[in-house]
N, C-alpha and C positions, 0 to 999 in steps of 0.2 A: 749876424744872422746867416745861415746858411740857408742855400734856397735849393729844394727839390722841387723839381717839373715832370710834372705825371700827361703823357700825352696819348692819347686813346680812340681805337675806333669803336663804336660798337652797333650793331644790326639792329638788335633787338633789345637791347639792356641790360642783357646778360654780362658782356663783359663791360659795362661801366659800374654797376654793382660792385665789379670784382676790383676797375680802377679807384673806385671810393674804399674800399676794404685796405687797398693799399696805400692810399692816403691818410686814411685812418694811424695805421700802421704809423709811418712818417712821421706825422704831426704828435704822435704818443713821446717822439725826444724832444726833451728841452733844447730851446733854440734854432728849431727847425721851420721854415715857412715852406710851405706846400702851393702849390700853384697846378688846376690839376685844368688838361687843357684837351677839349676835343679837335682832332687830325682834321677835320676840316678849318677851324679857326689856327692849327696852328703856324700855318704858312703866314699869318697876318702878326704873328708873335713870335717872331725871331728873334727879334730883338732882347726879349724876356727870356727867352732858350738861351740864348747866347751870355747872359746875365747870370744863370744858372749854375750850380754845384753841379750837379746832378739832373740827368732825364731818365724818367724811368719809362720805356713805351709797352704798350700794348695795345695787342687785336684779336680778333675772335680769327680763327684759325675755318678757312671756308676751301673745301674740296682740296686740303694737305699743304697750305701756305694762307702766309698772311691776306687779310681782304684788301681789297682796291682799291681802298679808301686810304688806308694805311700807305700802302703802297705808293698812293699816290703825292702824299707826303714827305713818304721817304725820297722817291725822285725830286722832290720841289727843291731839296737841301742841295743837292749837287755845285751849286755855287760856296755853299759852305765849305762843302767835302774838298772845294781848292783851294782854300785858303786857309784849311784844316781851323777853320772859327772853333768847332768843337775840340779839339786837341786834349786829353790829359782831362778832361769831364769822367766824372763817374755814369755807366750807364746800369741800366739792366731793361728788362723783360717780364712779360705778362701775357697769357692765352686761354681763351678758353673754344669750347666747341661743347656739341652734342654727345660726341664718339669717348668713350672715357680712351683711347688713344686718339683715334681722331687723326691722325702722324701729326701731334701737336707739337712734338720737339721739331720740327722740320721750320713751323713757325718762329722758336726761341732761336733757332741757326741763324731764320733769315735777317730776326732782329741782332742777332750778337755778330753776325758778318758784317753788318750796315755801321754797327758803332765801332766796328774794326777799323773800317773804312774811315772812319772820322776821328781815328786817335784816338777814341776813346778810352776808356778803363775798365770794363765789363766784370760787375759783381751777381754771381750765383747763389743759387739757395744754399743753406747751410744745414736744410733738415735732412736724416735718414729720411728712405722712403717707408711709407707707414702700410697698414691695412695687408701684408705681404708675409703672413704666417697665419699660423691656427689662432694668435690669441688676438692678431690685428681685426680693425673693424672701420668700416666707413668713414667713422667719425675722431678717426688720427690726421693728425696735421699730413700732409702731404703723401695725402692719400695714392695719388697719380704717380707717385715715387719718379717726381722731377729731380732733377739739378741744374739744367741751365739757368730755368727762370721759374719763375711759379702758375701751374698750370691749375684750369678749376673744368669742370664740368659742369653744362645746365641741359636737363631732358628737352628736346627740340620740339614738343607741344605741351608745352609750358612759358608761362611767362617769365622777366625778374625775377616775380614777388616770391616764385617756388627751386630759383637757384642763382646764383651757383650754389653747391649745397655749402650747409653752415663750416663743414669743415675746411673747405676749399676755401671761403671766406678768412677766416682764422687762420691759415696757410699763407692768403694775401697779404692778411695786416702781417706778419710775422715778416712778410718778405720787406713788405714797407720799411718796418722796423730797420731793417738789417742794412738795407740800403740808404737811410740817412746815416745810422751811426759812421757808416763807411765814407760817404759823402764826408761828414763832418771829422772823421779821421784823417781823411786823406786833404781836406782844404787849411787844418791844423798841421801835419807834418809837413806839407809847402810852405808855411808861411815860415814855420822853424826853417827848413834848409833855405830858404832865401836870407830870412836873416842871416844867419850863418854867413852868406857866401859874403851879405854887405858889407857885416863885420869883419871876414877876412880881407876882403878888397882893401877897408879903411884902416886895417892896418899895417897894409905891403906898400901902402901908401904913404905913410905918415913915415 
């Protein structure tokens, strides 16, 4: 089984919506277990992190960077980041805000610098940006014409219940999607070139 870990801040609910969306997403391939974990609880579940294929993180993107909640998580790893625990993990990225720019890539930087920092393996969207001519429309996958990571939009008085809008939703899962297959590619081609290597070892040997 391959395991994704989805780890999240969110203010308001907006972007846990969007972390379920990408869960969603995830759990849509065979053989995938999802694990989806709030940035406060996840300094107590390292353990589980550290077990993980893949972390996909996300935060609501607050006055042009991640919030500090988030942030504050990301500092708590720093013990990891020496002993590169995370090392050669698939990672990726999630954001949302009010602003339909919001400088919400400034947030996917800070999350794709952090997993730089830890060895990671950092996987991006793979849709065109959508909504971005005369025949596009709100309601095209990747609306916000990301590629770091997958960014969503929710009106700032408004609840959940009325965003992130449905497209940004279906943008999430798609990104979900993308990132276990990846996850589950990349934990598959490892375990081939390890063999690999055993088998050569046990025959320079013999």
């Amino acid at each position: 089984m391959v395991s994704v870990a989805i780890v999240y801040h969110s203010g308001f609910g907006h972007t846990k919506a969007q972390a379920e969306a990408v869960a969603r997403g995830a759990k849509s391939v065979p053989g995938i277990a999802v694990d989806v974990i709030p940035a406060d609880r996840a300094e107590g579940r390292l353990s589980d992190l550290a077990a993980s294929d893949a972390i996909i993180f996300g935060a609501p993107t607050y006055m042009g960077s991640a919030s500090a909640a988030m942030k504050r998580f990301m500092e708590a790893t720093s013990k990891l980041w020496a002993t590169q625990a995370w090392k050669d993990k698939i990672a990726a990225g999630f954001t949302n805000s009010a602003s339909q720019s919001g400088d919400k890539l400034n947030t996917l930087v800070e999350l794709a610098v952090f997993a730089a920092q830890h060895g990671m393996v950092w996987v991006g969207l793979d849709l065109l940006p959508g909504n971005n001519s005369s025949t596009g429309s709100t309601a095209d996958l990747n609306r916000l014409g990301s590629s770091l990571g997958a960014m969503a939009q929710s009106n700032a008085d408004q609840g959940p219940e009325h965003g992130p809008t449905a497209s940004d939703l279906k943008t999430a899962e798609h990104f979900g999607r993308r990132v276990a297959l990846a996850a589950a590619a990349w934990r598959r081609g490892r375990q081939e070139i390890a063999a690999a290597l055993a088998d050569e070892a046990t025959a320079l040997a013999a």
